[in-house]
MDAnalysis code that builds the backbone (N, CA, C; Angstrom):
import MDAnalysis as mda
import numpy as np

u = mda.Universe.empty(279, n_residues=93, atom_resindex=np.repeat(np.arange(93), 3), trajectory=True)
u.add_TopologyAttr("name", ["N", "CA", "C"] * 93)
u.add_TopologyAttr("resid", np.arange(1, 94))
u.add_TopologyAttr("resname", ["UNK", "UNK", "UNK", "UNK", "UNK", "UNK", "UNK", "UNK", "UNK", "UNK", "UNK", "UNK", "UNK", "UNK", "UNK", "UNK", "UNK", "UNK", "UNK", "UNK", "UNK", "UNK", "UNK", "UNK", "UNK", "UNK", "UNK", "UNK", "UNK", "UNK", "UNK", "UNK", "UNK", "UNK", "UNK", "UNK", "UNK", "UNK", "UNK", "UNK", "UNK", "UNK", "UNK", "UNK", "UNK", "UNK", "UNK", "UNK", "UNK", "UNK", "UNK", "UNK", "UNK", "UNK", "UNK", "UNK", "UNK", "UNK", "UNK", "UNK", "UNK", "UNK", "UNK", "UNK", "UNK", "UNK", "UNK", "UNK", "UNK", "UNK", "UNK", "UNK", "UNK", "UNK", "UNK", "UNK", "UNK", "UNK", "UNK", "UNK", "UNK", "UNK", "UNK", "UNK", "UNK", "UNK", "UNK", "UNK", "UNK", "UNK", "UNK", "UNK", "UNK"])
u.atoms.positions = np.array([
    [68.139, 23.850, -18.167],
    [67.451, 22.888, -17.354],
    [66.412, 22.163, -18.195],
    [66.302, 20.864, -17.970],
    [65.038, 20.270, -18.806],
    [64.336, 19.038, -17.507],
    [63.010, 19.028, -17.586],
    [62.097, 17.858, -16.902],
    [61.556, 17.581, -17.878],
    [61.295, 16.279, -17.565],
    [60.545, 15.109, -18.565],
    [59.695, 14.523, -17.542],
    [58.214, 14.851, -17.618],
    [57.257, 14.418, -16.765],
    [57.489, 12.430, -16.788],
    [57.658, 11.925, -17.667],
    [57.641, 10.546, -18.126],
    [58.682, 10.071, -16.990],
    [60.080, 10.700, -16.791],
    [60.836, 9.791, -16.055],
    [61.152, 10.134, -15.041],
    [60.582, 11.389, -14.220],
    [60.300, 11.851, -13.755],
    [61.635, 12.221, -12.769],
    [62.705, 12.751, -13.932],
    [64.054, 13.077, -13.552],
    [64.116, 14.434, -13.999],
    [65.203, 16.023, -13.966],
    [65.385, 17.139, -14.794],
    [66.915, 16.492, -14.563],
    [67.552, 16.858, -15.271],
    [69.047, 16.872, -14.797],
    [69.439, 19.197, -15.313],
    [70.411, 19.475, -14.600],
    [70.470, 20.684, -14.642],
    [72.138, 20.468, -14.542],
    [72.632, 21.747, -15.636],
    [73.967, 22.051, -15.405],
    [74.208, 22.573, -14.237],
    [75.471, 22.349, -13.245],
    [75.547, 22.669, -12.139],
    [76.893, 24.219, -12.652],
    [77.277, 24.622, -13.871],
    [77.900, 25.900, -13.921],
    [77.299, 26.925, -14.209],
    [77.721, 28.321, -13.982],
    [76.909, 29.610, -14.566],
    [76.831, 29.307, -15.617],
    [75.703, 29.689, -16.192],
    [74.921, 29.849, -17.463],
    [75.041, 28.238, -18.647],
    [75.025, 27.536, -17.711],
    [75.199, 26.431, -18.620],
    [73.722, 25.624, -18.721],
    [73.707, 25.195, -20.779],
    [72.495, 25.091, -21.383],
    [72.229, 23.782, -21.284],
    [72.528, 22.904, -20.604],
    [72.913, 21.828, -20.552],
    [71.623, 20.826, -20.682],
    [71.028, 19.794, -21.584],
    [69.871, 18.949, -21.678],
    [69.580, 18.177, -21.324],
    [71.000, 17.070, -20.775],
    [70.963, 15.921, -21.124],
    [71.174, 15.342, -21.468],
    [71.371, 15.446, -23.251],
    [72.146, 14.344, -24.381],
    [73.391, 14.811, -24.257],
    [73.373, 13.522, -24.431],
    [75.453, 13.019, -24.652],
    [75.922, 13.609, -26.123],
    [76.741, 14.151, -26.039],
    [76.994, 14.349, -27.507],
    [77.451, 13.194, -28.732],
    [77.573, 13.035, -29.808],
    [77.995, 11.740, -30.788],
    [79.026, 11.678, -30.574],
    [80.084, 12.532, -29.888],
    [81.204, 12.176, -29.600],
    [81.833, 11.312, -28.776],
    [80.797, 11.728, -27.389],
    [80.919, 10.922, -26.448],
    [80.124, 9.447, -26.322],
    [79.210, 9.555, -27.153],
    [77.885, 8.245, -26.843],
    [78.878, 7.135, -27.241],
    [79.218, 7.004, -28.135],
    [80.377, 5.461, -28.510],
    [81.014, 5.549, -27.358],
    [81.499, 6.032, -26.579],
    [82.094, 5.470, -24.993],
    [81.575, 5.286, -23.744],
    [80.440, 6.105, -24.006],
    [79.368, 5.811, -22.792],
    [78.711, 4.546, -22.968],
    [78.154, 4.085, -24.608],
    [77.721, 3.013, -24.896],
    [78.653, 1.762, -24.350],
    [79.667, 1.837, -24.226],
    [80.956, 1.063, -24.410],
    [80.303, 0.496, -22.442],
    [81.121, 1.782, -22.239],
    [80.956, 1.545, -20.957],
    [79.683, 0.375, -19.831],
    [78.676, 0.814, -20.818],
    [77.233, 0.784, -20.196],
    [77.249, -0.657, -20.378],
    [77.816, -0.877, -21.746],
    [77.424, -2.604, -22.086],
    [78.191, -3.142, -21.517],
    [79.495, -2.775, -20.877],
    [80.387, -3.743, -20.511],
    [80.294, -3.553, -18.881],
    [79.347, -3.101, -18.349],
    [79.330, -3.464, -17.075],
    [78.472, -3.972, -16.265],
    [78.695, -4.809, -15.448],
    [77.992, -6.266, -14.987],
    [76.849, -6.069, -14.862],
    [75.990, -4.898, -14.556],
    [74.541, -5.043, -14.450],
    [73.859, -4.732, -15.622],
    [74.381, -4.848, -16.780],
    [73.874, -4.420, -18.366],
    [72.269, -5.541, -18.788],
    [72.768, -6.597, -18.563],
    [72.157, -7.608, -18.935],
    [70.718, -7.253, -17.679],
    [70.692, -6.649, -16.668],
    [69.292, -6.651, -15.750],
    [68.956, -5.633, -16.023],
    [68.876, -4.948, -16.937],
    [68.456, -3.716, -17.451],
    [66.946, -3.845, -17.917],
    [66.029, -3.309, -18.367],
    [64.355, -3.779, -18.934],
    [65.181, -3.895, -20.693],
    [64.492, -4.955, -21.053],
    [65.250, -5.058, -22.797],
    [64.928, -3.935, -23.286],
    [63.923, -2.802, -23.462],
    [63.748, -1.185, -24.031],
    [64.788, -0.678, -23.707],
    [65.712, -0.806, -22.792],
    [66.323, 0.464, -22.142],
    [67.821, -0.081, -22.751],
    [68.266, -1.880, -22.968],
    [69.274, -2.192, -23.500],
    [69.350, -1.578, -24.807],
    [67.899, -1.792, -25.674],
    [68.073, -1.632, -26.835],
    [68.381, -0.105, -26.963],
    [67.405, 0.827, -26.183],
    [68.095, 2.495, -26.368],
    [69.518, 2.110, -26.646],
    [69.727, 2.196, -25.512],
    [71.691, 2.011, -25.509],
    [72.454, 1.112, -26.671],
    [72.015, 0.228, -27.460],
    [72.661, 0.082, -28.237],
    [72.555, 0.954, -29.019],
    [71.223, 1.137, -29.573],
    [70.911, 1.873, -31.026],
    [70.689, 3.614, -31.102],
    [70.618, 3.418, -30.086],
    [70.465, 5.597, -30.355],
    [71.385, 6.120, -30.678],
    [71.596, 7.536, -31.374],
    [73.023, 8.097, -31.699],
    [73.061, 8.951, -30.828],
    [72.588, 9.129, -29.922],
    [72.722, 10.020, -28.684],
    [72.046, 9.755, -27.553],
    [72.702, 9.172, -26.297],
    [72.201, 8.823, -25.147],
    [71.998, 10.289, -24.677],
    [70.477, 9.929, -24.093],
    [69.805, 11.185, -23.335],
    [70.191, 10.410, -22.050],
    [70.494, 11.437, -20.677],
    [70.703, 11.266, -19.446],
    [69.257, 10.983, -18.958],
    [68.463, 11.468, -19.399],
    [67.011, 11.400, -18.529],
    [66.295, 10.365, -18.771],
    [66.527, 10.150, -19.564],
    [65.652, 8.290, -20.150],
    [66.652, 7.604, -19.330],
    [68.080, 7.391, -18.665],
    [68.478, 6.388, -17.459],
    [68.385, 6.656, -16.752],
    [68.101, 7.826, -16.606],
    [68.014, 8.581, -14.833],
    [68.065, 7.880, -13.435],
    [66.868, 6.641, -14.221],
    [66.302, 5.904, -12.700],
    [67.085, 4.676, -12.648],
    [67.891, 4.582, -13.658],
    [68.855, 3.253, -14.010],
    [70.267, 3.053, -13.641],
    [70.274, 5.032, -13.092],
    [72.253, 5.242, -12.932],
    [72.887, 4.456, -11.990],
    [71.962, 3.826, -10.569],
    [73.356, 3.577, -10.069],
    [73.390, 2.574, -10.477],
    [72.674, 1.300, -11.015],
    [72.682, 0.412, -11.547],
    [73.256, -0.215, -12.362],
    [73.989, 1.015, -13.378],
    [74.933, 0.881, -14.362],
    [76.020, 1.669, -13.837],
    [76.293, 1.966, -12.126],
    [77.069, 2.342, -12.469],
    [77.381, 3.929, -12.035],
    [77.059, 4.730, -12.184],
    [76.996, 6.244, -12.272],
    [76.744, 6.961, -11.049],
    [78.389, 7.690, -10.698],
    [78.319, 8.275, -9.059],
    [77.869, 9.491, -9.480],
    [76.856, 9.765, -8.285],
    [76.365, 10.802, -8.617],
    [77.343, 12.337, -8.320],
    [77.974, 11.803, -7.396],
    [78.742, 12.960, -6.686],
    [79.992, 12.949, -7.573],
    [80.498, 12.429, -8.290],
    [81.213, 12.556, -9.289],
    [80.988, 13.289, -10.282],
    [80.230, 12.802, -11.006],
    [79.276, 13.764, -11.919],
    [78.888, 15.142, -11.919],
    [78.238, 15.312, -10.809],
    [78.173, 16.478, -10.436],
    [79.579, 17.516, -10.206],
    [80.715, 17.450, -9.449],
    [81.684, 17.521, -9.324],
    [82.378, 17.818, -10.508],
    [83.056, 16.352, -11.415],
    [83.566, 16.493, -12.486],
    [82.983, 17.042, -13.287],
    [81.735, 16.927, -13.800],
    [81.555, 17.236, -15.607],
    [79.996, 18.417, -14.889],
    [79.878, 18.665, -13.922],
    [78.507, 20.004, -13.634],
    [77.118, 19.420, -13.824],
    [77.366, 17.846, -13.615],
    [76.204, 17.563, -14.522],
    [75.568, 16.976, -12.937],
    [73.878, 17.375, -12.835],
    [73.166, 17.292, -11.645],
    [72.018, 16.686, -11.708],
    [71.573, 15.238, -11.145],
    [70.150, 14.825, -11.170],
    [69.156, 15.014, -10.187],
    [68.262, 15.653, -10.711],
    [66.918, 16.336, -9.647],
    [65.878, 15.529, -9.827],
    [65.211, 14.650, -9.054],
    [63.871, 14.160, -8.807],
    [63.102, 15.325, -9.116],
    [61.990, 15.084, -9.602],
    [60.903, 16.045, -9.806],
    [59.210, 15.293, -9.642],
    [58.690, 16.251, -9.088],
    [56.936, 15.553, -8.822],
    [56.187, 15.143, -10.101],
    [56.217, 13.911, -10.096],
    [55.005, 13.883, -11.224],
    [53.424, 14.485, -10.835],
    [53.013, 14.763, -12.218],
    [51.512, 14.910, -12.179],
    [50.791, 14.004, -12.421],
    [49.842, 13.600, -11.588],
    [48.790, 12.513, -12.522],
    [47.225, 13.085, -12.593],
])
């Protein structure tokens, strides 16, 4: 499990004992990237969050968290297919 007070998302593996962070692996990021740019709401994105996505070698899930359905990303799919789960969490101020 991981929270990031900043985006104020955890995402958690939804299988037993799974270590799961967040980042995409380098395997997968060239197709997630793919994906992300080529779909219609890419361009209304904040320009920080385009540029992540071009240039990182590993998309973290929690830095889009608040961006998924926007680009795109069923949650109930996700969860389902690949165990992967997004949790709101309380910020502190």
């Amino acid at each position: 499990m991981i929270g990031l007070k900043r985006s104020g998302y955890r995402i958690r593996g939804t299988s037993a004992g799974e270590g799961f962070a967040g980042i995409v692996d380098s395997m997968a990021t060239g197709y997630l990237r793919e994906a992300f740019k080529k779909h219609r709401n890419f361009e209304k994105l904040p320009p920080d969050i385009r540029s992540y996505i071009n240039n990182t070698q590993n998309i973290s899930l929690v830095k889009l968290a608040q961006y998924r359905t926007l680009l795109g990303v069923n949650d109930k799919w996700l969860e389902e297919e690949q165990g992967v789960k997004f949790e709101r969490i309380a910020g502190t101020r």
